[in-house]
RODO-2510 file (C-alpha; in nm, 4 decimals, decimal comma):
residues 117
     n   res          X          Y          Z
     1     x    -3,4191     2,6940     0,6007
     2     x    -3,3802     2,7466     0,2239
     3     x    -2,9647     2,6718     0,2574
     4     x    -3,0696     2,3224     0,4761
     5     x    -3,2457     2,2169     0,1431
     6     x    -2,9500     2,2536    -0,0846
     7     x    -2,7162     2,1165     0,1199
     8     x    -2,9571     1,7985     0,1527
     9     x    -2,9815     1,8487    -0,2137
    10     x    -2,5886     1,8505    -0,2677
    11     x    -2,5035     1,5328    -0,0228
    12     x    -2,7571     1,3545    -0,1778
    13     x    -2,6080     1,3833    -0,5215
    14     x    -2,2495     1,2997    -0,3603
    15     x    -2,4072     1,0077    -0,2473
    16     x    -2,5902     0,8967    -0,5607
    17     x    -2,2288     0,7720    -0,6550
    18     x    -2,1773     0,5105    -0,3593
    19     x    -2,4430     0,3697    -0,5443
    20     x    -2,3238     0,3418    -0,8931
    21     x    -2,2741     0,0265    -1,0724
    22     x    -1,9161    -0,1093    -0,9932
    23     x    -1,8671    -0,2478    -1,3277
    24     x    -1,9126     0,0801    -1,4994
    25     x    -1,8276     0,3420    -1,2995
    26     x    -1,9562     0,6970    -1,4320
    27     x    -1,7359     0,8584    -1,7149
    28     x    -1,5750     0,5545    -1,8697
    29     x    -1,5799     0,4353    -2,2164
    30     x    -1,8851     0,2003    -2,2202
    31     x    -1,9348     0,1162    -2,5790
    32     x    -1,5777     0,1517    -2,7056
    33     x    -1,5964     0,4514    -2,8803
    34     x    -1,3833     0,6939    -2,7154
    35     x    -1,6657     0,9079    -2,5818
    36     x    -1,7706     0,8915    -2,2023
    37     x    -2,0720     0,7085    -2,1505
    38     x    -2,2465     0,7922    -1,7737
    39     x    -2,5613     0,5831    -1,8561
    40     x    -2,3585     0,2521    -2,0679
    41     x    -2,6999     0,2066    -2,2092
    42     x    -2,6950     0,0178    -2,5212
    43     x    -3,1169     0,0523    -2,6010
    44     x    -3,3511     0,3018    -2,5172
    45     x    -3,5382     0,0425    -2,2400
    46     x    -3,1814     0,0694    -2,0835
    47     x    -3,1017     0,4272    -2,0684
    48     x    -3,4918     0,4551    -1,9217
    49     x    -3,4187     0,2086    -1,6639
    50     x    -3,0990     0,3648    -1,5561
    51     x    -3,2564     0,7650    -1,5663
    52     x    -3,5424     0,5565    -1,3480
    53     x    -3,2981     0,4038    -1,0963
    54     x    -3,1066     0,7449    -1,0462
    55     x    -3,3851     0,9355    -0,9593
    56     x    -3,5359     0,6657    -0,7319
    57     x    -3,1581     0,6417    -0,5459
    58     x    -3,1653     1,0271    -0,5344
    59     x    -3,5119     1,0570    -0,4281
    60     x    -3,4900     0,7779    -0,1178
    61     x    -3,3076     0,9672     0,1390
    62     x    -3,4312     1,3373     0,0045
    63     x    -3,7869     1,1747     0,1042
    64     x    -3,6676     1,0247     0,3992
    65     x    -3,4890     1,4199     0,5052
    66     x    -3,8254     1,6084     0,4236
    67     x    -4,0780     1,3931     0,5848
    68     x    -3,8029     1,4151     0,9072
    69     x    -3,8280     1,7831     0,8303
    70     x    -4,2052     1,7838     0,8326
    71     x    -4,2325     1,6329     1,1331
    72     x    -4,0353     1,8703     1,2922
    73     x    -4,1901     2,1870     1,1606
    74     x    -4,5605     1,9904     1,2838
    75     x    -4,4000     1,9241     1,6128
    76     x    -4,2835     2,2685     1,6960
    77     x    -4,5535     2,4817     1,5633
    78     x    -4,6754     2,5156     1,8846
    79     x    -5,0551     2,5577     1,8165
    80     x    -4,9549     2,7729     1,5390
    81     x    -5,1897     2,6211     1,2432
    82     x    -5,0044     2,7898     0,9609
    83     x    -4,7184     2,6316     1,0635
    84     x    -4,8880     2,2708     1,0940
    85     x    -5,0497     2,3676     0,7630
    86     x    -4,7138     2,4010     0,6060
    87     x    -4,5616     2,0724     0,7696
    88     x    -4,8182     1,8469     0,6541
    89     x    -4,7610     2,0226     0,3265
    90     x    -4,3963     1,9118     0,3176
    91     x    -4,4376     1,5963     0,4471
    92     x    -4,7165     1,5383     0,1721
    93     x    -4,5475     1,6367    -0,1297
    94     x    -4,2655     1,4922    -0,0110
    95     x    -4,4687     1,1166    -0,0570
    96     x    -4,6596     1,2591    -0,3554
    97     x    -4,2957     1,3288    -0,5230
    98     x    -4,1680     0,9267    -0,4146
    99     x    -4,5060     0,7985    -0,5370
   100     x    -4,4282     0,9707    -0,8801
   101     x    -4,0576     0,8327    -0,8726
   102     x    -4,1912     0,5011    -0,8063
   103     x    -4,5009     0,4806    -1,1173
   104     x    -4,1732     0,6042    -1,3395
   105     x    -3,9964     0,2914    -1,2390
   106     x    -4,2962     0,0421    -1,2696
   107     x    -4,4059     0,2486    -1,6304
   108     x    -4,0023     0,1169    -1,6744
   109     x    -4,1305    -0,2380    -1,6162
   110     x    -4,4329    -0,2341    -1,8311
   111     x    -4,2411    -0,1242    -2,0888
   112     x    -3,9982    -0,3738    -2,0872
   113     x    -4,2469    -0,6332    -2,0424
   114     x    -4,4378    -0,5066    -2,3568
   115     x    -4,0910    -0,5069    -2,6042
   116     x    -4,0444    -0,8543    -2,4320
   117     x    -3,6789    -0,7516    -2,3307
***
């Protein structure tokens, strides 16, 4: 079971660059300078908000995988409580873990609201 989560791990950070911006795809030179830029953030509000939307494209389908996973391990524990013990525990931390991507992304918002960008 331990290999399943890497490999969801792995694809999910393969797939975290179908959703990169077009306009600056990772590793070019953002500012000019000759270094490679992943982030092209210009301010500190903008490096935040891009570190924010990473994790919360990263963190959508892992969620999505470990609640499915949950669900299965409920579903076959066949009266077994441990075992339903340990799926609701997945499935669980699995929403605890999106519901802490998400407050990152709205403590994003407040913060640009408050430095009026």
């Amino acid at each position: 079971m331990r290999k399943a989560y890497r490999y969801v791990l792995l694809l999910s950070l393969l797939a975290s660059h179908a959703y990169a911006d077009p306009a600056n795809p990772p590793g070019t030179d953002c500012g000019g300078t000759g270094l490679q830029n992943p982030l092209c953030g210009k301010t500190f509000e903008s490096v935040v908000e891009s570190i924010a939307k990473g994790l919360l494209t990263i963190a959508t389908p892992i969620v999505a995988i470990m609640v499915i996973v949950g669900g299965f391990m409920i579903m076959t524990a066949g009266g077994n409580s441990e075992k339903v013990k340990k799926g609701k525990d997945v499935v669980l931390y699995a929403v605890i873990g999106f519901a802490v991507i998400l407050f990152a992304q709205a403590v994003v918002f407040i913060l640009k609201d408050l430095l009026g960008e």
